[in-house]
N, C-alpha and C positions, 0 to 999 in steps of 0.2 A: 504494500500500500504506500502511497506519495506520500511524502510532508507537504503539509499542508495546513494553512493559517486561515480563519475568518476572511472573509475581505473588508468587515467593518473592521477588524487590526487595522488591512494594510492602510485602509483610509487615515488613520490617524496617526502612524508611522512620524518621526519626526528623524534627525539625524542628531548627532550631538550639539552643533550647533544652536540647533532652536527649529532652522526652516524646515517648514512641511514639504515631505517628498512628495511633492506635486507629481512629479513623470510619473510616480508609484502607481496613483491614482489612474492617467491616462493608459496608462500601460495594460491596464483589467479589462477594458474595454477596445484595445486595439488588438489584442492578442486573445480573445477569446476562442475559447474551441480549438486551440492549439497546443495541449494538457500537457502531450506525449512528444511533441517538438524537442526540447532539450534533451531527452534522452535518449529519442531514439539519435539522434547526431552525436551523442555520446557514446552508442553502440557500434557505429558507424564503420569503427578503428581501433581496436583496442591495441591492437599490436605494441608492442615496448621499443621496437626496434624498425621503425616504420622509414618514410622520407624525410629524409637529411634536410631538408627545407622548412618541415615542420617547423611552428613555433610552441608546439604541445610542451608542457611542463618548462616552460619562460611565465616570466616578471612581465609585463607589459603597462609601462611606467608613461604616463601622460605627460606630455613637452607642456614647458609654463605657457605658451602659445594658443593651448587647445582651451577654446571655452566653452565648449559644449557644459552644459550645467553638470548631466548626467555623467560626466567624466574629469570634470577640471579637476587638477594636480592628485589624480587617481592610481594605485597600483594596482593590475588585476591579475588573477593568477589563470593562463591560457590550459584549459582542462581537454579544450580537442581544436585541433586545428588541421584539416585538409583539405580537398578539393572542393567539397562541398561550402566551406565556410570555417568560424571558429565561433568558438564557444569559451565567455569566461567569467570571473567571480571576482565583483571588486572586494579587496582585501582591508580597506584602509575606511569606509563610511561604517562607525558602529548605528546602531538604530538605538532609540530610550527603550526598546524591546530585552527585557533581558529573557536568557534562556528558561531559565524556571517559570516566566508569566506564561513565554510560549508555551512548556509544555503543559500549563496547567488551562489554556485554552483549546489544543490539542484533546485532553483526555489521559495525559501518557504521565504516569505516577512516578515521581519523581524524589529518591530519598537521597541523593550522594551530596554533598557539600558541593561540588564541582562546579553544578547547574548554578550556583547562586553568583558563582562566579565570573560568567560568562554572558555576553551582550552577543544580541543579534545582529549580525551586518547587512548593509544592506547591498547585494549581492548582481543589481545592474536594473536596468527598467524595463527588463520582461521575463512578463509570469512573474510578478514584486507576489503573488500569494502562494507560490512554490518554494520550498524548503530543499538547499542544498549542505551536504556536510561535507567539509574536507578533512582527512584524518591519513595518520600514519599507517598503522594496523589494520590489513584486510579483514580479517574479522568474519568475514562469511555472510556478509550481511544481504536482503534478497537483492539488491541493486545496489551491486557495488562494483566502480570500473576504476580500472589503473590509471592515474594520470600520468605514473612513474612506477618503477620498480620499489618505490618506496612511500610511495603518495597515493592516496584514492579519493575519490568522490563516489559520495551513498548520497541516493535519495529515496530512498524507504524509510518509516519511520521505524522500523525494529532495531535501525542505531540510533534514535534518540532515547528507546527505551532502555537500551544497553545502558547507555549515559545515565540515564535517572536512576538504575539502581547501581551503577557504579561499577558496572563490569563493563563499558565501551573504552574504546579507543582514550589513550590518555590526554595526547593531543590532537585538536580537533578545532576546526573553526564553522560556526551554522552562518548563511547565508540565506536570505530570501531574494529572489527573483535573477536574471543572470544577465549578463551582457550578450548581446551574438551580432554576427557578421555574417554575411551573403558572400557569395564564392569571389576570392578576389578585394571585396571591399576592404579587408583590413590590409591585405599587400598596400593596395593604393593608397593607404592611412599614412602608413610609415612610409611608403617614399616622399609623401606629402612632408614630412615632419611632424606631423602629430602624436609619434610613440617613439617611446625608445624599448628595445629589449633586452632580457638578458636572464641567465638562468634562474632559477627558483631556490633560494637558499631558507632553509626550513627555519632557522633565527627569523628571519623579521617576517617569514608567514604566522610564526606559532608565539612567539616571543616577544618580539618588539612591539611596544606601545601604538596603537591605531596611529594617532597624531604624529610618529614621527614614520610611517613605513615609507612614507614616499620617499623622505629625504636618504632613510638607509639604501633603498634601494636603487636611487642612481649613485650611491658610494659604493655600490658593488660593481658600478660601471668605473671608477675612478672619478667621477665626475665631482664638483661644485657645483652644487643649484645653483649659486647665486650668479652664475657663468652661464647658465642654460639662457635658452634665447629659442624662439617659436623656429630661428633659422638653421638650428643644431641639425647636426645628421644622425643617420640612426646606428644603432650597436649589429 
């Protein structure tokens, strides 16, 4: 079964900021009836050792340039990425959603100290009522696909239940709704300058402070934010 949230949550969804995720909202109604879209393009390719072009299991780090709302100074983590398009989960917007309110609007009983710990991100502006988890640990869980040989994405809720009573995955980060790209569209993105890439370092997915992921992660590039410029080239 999908994770999956109220749509009166995702209406009141806020970011840490304050702003209400507006796109959250349009997103419910432009995407409708398209349930099974994210995963089946998740299914798509599992392979560990696929094309070498791939940007699967990459950082995809927003140039200070990009103002797209839904993206400005964003890290997302790239979960499938091939001919068809990509697919991905910003890493860096927590929501005032924390884990324990979800699961207890869910249904999914929740005792482990862990849940109290952990904030909902908000994970791209479609399907914002769709619950994704990224975790370490395959786990066996019913939809669970490799991002990496070390990395997965579940969206079944039998790993949030894992999480409540404290036998899930140790590290793990829940996301609601995903980012996606049309075949091609995101090539065009970064040769535009709009993204920088660069691989997935499990510290600032699982470890680093929300507020500072972005700036860690062009420090994996070598880079200075304060240098970056919309006219930068890509990794």
């Amino acid at each position: 079964m999908a994770i999956r949230i109220p749509v009166a949550t995702v209406r009141r969804l806020r970011d840490r900021t304050g702003a209400t995720l507006a796109a959250c909202r349009r997103a419910l109604q432009a995407h409708e009836g398209n349930e099974d879209k994210a995963e089946a393009q998740l299914r798509t390719d599992t392979a560990l050792d696929g094309d070498a072009t791939s940007l699967k299991n990459q950082f995809l780090v927003a140039m200070p340039g990009l103002e797209d709302d839904n993206f400005s100074h964003t890290v997302s983590l790239l979960c499938e990425h091939n001919d068809n398009g990509a697919i991905g989960l910003i890493i860096n917007r927590p929501t005032d959603l924390t884990l324990s309110a979800m699961l207890d609007q869910m249904g999914v009983k929740h005792e482990s100290a862990d849940v109290n710990e952990h904030v909902v991100f908000w994970g791209g502006p479609v399907q914002p009522e769709r619950g994704f988890v990224v975790h370490k640990a395959p786990g066996g869980w019913e939809s669970c696909m490799p991002i990496s040989r070390d990395l997965f994405i579940t969206t079944s809720r039998d790993v949030l239940a894992a999480i409540g009573e404290g036998r899930g995955p140790k590290e793990f980060l829940v996301t609601l709704g995903y980012a996606g790209w049309s075949a091609g569209q995101l090539e065009n993105e970064i040769l535009a300058n709009s993204w920088l890439n660069t691989p997935v370092d499990a510290g600032v997915l699982f470890s680093t402070p929300a507020r500072s992921r972005w700036q860690s992660a062009t420090r994996l590039l070598g880079l200075d934010v304060t240098q970056l410029s919309s006219g930068a080239g890509h990794a």
